[in-house]
Structure formats: structure tokens, C-alpha cells
C-alpha positions as CSV (number, residue, x, y, z in Angstrom):
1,X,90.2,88.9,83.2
2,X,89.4,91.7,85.0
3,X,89.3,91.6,88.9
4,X,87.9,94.3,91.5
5,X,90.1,94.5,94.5
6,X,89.7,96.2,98.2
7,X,92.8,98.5,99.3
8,X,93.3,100.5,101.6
9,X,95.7,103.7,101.4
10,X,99.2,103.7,102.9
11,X,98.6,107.6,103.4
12,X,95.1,107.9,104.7
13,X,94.2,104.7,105.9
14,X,90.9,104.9,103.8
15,X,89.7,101.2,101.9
16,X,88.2,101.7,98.5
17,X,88.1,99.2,95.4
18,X,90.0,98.9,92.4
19,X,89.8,97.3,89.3
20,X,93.1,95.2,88.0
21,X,93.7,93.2,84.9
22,X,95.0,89.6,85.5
23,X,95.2,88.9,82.1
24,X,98.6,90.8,81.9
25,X,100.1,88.8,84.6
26,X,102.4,90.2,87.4
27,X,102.6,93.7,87.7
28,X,104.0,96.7,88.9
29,X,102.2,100.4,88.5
30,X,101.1,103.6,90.6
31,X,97.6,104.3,91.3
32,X,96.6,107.5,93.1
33,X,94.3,107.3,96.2
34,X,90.5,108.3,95.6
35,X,90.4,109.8,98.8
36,X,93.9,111.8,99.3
37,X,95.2,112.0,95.7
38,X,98.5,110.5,96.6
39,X,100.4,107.7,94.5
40,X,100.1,104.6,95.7
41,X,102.8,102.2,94.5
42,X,101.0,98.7,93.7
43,X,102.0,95.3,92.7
44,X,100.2,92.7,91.2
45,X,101.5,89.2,91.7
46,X,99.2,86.1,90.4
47,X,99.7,82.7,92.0
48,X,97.6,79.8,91.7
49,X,95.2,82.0,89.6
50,X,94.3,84.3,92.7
51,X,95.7,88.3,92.4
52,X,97.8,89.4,95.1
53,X,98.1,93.1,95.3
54,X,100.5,94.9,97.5
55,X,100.4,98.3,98.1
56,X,103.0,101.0,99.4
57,X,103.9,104.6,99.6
58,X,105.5,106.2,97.1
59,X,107.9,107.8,98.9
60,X,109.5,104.2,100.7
């Protein structure tokens, strides 16, 4: 089940939407920002059936 998400960038401040899988269950990856190009660490929690996606810098 594929689920499009709003984030916004931990560098830039900029919101954009992104597409995750909750098929896969809870996850941890690095996306890079469509605005700024940096990496964007991300994690993907599902509970009760509704993604949770947390985003940080990658240099935290």
C-alpha cells in the first residue's frame, strides 16, 4: 500500500510530498530534499494502520 506523505525539509524548511510504502512495515531510509538536495534521514513507523514519518538531518 502505497501512501503519499507531506514533509517538510529539516534544511530548508521547504514542504513537498513523498511517496512511502506501508506494505513493508516500519522503516528507516534517507531521502534527499527536492528542493536543497540534502539527505533527509526518515522513519516510517505504522500504528493502528496510519504511517507516521519522522524526518531529521542527516548530520544529528
Amino acid at each position: 500500500m502505497i501512501e503519499e506523505l507531506t514533509i517538510t525539509c529539516p534544511y530548508c524548511g521547504e514542504a513537498f510530498t513523498t511517496l512511502v510504502d506501508c506494505s513493508a512495515g516500519d522503516q528507516d531510509y534517507i531521502e534527499d530534499c527536492v528542493v536543497c538536495c540534502r539527505p533527509i534521514e526518515c522513519h516510517l513507523s505504522l500504528s493502528a494502520g496510519s504511517p507516521d514519518l519522522q524526518v531529521r538531518r542527516d548530520d544529528e
